[in-house]
C-alpha positions in Angstrom: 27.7 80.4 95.4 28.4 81.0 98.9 31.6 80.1 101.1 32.2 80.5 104.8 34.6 83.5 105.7 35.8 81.5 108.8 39.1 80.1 107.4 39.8 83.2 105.8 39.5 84.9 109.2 41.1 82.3 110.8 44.5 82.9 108.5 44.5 86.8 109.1 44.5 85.8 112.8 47.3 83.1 112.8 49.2 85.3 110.6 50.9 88.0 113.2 51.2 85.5 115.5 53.6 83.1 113.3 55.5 86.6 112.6 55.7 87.4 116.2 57.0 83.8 116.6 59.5 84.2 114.3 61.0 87.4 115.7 61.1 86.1 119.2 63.3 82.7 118.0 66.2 84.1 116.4 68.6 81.9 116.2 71.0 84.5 115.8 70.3 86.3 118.9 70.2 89.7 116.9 66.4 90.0 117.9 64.5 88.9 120.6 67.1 88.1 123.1 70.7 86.6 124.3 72.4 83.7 121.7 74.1 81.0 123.9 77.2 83.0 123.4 75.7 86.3 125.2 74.2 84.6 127.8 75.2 85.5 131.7 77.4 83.1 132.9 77.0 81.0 136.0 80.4 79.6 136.5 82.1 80.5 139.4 86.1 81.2 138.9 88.6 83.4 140.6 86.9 86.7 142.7 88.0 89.6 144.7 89.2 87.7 148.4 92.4 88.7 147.3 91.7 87.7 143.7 90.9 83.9 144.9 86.9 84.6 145.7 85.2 81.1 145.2 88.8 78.9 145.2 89.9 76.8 148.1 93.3 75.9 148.0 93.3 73.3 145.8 92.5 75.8 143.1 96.2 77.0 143.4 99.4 75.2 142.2 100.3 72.7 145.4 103.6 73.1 144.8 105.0 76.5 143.8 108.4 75.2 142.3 111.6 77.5 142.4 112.0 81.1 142.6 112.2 83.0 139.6 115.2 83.7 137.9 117.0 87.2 139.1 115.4 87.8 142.8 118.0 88.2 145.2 117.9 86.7 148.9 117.1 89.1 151.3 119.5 90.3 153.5 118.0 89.9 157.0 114.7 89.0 156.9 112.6 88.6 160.0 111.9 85.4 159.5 114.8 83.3 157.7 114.8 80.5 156.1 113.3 77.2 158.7 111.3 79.6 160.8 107.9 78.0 162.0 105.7 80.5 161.0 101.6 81.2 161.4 100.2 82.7 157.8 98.0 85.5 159.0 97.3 86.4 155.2 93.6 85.7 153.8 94.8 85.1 150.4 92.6 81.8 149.8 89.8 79.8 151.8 91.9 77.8 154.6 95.0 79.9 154.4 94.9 81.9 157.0 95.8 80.4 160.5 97.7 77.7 158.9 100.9 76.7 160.5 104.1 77.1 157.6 107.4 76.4 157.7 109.8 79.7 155.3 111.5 77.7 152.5 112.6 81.4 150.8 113.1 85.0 151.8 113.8 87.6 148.7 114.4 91.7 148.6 112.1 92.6 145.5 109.0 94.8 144.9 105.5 92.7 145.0 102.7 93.5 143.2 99.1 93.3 143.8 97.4 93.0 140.1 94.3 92.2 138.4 94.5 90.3 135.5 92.5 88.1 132.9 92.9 84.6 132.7 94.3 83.0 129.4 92.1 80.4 130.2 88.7 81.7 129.9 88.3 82.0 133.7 86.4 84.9 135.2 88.5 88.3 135.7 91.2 87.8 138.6 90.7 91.0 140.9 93.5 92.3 143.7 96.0 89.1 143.3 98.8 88.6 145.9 101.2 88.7 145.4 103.7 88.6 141.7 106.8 90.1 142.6 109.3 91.9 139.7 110.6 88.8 138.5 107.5 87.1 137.3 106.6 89.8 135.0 107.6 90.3 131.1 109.7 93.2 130.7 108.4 95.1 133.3 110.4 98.3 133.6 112.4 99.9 136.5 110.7 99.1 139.9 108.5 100.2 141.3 105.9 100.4 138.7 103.4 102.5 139.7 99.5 102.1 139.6 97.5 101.3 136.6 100.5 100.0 135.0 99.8 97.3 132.3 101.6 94.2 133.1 102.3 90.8 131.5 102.5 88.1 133.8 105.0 85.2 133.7 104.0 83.4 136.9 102.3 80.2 136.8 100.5 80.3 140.7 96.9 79.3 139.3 95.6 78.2 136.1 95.8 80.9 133.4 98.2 83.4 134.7 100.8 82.7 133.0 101.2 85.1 129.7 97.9 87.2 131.2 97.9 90.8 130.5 97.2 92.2 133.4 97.1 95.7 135.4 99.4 96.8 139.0 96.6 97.5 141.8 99.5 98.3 144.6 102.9 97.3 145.5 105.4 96.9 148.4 109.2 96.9 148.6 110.6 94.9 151.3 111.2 91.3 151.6 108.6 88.5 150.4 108.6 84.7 151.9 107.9 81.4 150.2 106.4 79.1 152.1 105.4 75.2 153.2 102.0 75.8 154.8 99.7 73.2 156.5 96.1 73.7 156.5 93.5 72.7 159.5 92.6 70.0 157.2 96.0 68.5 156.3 96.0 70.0 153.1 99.5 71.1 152.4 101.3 73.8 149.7 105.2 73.6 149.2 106.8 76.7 148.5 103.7 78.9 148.5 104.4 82.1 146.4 104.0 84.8 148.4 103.4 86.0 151.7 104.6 89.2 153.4 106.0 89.8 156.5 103.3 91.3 157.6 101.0 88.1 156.9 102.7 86.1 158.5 103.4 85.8 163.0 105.5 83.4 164.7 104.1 79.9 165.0 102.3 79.1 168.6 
């Protein structure tokens, strides 16, 4: 009796194909490519423009509350407390040339740090500034460089309780302030500037 080979071909043909397919949809994502868990991101989050990158100022808390517990006025600050001020800092899209008014001048030692969101926002890069007083048991000040840090501040979303690590520091005095932006957008008690971000207004 005779019979056609054709289907019998046909199945030895089909057969590494449906193994090939198998391999390649993995729902795993152990072969063949990234699972839904592995795969790049494309949200945009905190960056490295002073650790604000994508952010505008609505990004950051509008109003900064009190200082923290501990930090100690400072003694003669350039610009006291009701100096018109210009904010010469960078820190944020729309923040630098905005008019301010100082609400708060301290003595302490400010921190520039990288840290990682609680959150599950992208890693914070070169953050200005947490002084002393906003982290967890820090140690004597200063610390120094590459110092891991906990930090208590609340100035955006996820900081608080972040581990984090010091980039730089400064000792001298730091200024909250009520800034203004170009586009009416105002911050009370903006956690912190410098003295050297900031000029007299006009």
């Amino acid at each position: 009796m005779k019979f056609s080979r054709t289907p019998v071909l046909a199945s030895l043909i089909l057969l590494p194909a449906l193994t090939l397919a198998a391999c390649g949809d993995d729902s795993d994502g152990d072969a063949g490519g990234h699972s839904a868990a592995e795969a790049p991101s494309t949200s945009t989050g905190p960056g490295n423009t002073d650790g604000m990158g994508d952010m505008d100022m609505h990004d950051h808390a509008m109003d900064g509350g009190d200082a923290p517990a501990g930090i100690v006025d400072a003694p003669d600050p350039a610009y006291p407390v009701g100096t018109r001020v210009t904010v010469t800092a960078d820190h944020m899209p729309g923040m630098q040339g905005a008019e301010g008014t100082v609400t708060g001048a301290y003595a302490t030692t400010a921190y520039a740090v990288s840290y990682t969101p609680t959150d599950g926002g992208a890693p914070v890069t070169d953050h200005r500034w947490v002084v002393q007083e906003e982290l967890e048991n820090p140690g004597p000040a200063p610390l120094a460089d590459g110092t891991p840090v906990t930090i208590g501040a609340d100035h955006m979303s996820g900081m608080k309780g972040a581990a984090g690590t010091v980039d730089s520091s400064m000792q001298g005095t730091v200024y909250m302030v009520d800034i203004t932006t170009a586009d009416g957008t105002t911050m009370t008690n903006h956690k912190w500037v410098t003295g050297d971000e900031l000029a007299p207004a006009g």
